[in-house]
ZAMARLUM-477095 format. One record per residue: x, y, z of N, C-alpha, C, O, CB in turn; residue in one letter. Coordinates in steps of 0.05 Angstrom, whole numbers, plus 32768, in hexadecimal, padded with zeros to 4 digits. Each point is the difference from the previous one (the first is absolute). Glycine has a CB too. Example, Ala and Ser with C-alpha at 12.3 -4.5 7.8 and 13.67 -1.06 7.14 Angstrom:
ZAMARLUM-477095
81087F8E809C7FEE8018800080128018800080158000800D7FC57FE9800Ca/801F802C7FD98010801880017FF18016800E800A80168004800E7FDD7FD1s/
end
This chain:
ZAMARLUM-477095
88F4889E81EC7FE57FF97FFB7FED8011801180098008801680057FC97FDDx/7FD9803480067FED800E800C7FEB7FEF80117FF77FEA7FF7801180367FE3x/7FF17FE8803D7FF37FE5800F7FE28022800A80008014800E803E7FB28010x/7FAE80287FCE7FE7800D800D7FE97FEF801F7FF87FE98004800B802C7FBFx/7FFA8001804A7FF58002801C7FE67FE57FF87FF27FFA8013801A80478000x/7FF07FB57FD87FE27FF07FF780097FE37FFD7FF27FEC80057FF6803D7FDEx/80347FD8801480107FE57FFD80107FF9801F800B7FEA7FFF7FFE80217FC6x/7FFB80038054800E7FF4800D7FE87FEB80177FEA80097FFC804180237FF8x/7FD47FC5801A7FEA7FF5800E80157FF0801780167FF77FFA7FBE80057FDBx/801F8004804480117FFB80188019800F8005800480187FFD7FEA7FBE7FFEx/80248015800D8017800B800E801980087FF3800E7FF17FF27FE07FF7802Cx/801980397FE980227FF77FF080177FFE80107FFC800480187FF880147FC1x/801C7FE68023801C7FF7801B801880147FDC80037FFE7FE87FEE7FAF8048x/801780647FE88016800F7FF580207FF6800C8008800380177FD180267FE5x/80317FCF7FF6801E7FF9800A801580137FF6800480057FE87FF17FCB8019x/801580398011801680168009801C7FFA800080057FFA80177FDA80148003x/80317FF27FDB80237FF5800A8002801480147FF380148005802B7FDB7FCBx/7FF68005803A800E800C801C801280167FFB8001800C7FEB7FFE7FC78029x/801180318000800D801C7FFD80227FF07FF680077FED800E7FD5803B8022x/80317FDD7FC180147FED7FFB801C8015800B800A80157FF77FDA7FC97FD9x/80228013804480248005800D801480057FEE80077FEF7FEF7FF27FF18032x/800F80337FE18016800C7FF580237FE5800780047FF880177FDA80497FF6x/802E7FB97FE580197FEB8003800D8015800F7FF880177FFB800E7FC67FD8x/800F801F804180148015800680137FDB80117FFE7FE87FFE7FE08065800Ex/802F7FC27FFF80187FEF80197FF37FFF80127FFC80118011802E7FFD7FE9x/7FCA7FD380037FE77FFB801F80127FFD80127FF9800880167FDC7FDC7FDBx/80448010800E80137FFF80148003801E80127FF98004801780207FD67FC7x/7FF0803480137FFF8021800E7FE6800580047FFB80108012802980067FD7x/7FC77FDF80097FEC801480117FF57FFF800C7FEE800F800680107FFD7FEBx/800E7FD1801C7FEA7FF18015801B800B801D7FF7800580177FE67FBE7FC3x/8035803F80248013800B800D7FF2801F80027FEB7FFE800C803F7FDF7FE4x/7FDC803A80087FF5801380067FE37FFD800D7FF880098016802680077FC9x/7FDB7FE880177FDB7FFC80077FFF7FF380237FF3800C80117FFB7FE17FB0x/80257FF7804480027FFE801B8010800E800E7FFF7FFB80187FF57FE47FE0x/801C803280008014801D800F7FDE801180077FF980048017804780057FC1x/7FB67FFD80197FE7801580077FF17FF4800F7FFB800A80168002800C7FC5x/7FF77FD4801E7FEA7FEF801680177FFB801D7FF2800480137FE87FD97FBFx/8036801F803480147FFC80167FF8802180107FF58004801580397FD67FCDx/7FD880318014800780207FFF7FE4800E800F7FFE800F801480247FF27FB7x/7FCB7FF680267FE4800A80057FF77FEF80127FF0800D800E800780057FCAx/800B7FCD80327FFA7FFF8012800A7FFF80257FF57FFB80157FF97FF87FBBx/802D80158026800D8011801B7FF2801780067FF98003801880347FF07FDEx/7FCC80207FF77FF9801880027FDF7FFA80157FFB800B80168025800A7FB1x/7FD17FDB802D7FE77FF9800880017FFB80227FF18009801180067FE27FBAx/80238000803B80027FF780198008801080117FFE7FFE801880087FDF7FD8x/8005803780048011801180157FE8801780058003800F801380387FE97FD9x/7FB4800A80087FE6800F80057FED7FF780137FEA800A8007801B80017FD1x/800E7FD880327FE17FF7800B7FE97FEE7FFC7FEC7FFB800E801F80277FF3x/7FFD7FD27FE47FE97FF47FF980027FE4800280167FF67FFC7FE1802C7FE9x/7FF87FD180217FFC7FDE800580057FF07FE97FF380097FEE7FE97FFE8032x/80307FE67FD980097FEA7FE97FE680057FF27FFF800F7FEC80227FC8802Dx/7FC6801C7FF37FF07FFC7FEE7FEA80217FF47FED7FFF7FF080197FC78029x/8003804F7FF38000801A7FF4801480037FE97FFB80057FE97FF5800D8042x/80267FEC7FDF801680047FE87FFB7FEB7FE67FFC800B7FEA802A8004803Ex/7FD97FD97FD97FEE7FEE7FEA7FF380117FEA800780067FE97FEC7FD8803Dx/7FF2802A7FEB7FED80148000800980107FE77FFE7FFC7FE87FF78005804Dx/801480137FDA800B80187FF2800F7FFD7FEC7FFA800C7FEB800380058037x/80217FDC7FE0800F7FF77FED7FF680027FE9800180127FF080117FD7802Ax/7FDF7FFA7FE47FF27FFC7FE57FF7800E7FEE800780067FEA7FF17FE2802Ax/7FF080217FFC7FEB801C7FF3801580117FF67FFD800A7FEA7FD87FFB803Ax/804580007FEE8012801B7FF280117FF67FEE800780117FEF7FFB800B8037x/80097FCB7FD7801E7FF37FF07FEA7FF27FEE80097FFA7FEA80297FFA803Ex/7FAF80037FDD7FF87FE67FEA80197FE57FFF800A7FF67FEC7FDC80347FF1x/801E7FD0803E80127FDF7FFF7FE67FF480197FF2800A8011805A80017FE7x/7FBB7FDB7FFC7FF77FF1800C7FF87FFE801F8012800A800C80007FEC7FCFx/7FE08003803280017FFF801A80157FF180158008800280177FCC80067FD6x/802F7FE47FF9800D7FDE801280298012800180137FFF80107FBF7FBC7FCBx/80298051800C8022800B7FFC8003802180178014800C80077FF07FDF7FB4x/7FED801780497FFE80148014800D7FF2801C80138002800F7FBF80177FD6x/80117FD48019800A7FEB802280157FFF7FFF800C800E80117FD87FD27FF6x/802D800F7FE580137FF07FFB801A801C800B8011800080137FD27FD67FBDx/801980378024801D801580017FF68015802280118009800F7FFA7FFF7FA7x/7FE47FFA804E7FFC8000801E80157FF780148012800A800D7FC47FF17FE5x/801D7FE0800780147FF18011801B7FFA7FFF800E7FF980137FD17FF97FF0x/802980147FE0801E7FFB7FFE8010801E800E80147FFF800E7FE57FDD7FC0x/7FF9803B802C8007801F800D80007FF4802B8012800580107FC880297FB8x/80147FC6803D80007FF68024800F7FF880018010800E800C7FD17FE88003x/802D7FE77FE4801C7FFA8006801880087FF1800F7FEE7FF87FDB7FF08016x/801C803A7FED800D800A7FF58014800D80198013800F7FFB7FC87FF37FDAx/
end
């Protein structure tokens, strides 16, 4: 349908779907995925950097959560 600039009046709200996830073996790839976040945040510590720098950085670079960052921090200390 054709929508002229004389018929629209107030507000419009555009709705967008999301980006949709590919299926694979979440089992493997939540395994790989915490082999790399493990991996990357040794790398971070051994540079030097403070927990809540590595947080920091993690995220912004992996996109995980902040709280799963903490979380595998502390289990890597009593390790």
């Amino acid at each position: 349908s054709e929508i002229n600039a004389k018929d629209i009046k107030g507000e419009i709200t555009l709705v967008v779907q999301g980006g949709i996830k590919k299926k694979g073996n979440d089992t493997v790839d939540f395994l790989k995925n915490e082999c790399i976040m493990e991996e990357y945040l040794k790398k971070l510590k051994n540079q030097g950097y403070s927990n809540k720098d590595i947080i920091k950085i993690a995220q912004e670079k992996l996109d995980i959560p902040k709280n799963l960052i903490y979380k595998k921090l502390l289990e890597m200390k009593n390790k």
